[in-house]
C-alpha positions in Angstrom: 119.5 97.7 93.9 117.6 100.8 95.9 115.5 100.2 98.9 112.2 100.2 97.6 109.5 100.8 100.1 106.1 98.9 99.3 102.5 98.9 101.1 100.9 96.1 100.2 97.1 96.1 100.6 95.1 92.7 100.7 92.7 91.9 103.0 93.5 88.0 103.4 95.8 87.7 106.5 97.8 84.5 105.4 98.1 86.2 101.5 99.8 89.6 103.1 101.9 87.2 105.4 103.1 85.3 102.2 103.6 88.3 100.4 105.4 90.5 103.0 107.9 87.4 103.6 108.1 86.6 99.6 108.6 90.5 98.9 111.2 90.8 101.9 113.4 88.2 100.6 114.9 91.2 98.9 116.7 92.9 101.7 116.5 96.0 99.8 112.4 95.6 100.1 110.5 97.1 102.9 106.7 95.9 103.6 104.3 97.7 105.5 100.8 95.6 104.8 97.5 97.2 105.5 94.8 94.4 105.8 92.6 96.7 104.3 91.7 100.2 101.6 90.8 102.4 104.4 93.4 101.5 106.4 96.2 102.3 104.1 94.7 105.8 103.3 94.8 106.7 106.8 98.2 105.7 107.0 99.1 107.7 104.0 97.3 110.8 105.3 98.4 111.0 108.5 101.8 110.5 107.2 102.9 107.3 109.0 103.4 105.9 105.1 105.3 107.0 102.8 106.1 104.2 99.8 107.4 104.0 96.9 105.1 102.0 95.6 101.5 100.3 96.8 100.8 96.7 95.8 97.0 96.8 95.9 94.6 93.7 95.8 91.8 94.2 93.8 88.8 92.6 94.9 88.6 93.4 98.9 85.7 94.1 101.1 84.3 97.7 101.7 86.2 99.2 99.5 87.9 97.3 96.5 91.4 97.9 95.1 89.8 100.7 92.2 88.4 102.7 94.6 91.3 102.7 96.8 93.9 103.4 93.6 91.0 106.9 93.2 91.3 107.8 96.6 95.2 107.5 96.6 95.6 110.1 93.9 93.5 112.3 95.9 96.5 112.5 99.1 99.6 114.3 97.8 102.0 112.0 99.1 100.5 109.3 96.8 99.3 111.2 94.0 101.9 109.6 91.2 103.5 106.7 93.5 103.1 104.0 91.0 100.4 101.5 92.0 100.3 97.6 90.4 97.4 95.5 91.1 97.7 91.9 92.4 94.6 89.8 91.5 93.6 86.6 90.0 91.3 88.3 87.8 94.2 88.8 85.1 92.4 88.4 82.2 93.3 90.4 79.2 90.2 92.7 79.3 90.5 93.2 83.1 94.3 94.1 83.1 93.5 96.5 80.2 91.1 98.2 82.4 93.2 98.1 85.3 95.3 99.6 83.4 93.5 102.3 82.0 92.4 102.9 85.2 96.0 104.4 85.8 97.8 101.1 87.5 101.8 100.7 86.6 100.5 97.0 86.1 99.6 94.0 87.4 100.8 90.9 88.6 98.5 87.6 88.9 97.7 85.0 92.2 98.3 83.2 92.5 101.7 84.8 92.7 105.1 82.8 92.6 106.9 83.2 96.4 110.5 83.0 95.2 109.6 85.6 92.6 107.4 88.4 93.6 110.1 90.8 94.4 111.8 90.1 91.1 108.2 90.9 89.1 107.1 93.9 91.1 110.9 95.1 90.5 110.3 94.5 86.8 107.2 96.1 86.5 109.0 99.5 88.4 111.4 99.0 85.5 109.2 99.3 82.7 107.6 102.3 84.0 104.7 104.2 83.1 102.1 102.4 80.8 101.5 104.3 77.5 
């Protein structure tokens, strides 16, 4: 398998510390986790961030995971990097929307540990949602 590398948005400290260690158990993953919308835009922006794909939180503070998915396709370097939501709103009609809204797809919380990686790998896989 490729390195893949992720930014994973969420603004609960002790979810992104699960994540990042649950995602990382696949050496070939690489976590940067911004503990918050504006926080990964700036890092886009200014360059320090470069991934291959964001895992973005959904309901957040400020600025919820939507609004942050809009703003990414504003910045070049994120304009098609594949974005899948990670919420426990996962009900049909909400991952419909999410979606249409332009998301490679969504995973639920909460989230299995031991297989996180494996799901946000599948996901990559099936790639763009008709």
């Amino acid at each position: 398998m490729s390195d893949l590398k992720v930014l994973y948005v969420d603004d609960e400290p002790d979810i992104r510390e699960v994540a990042t260690i649950s995602l990382e158990l696949d050496p070939a993953i690489k976590v940067r986790a911004a503990e918050s919308g504006p926080q990964a835009l700036e890092w886009v922006a200014s360059g320090d961030c470069r991934p291959d794909v964001v895992l973005l939180d959904v309901m957040m503070p400020g600025m919820d995971g939507p609004s942050v998915l809009k703003a990414l396709r504003l910045l070049e370097p994120t304009r098609e990097t594949p974005v899948v939501f990670i919420t426990a709103r996962a009900q049909s009609h909400e991952r419909h929307r999410f979606l249409d809204l332009g998301a490679a797809g969504v995973i639920t919380k909460p989230f299995d540990p031991m297989t996180l990686a494996t799901e946000l790998r599948a996901v990559m896989a099936a790639g763009p949602v008709a």
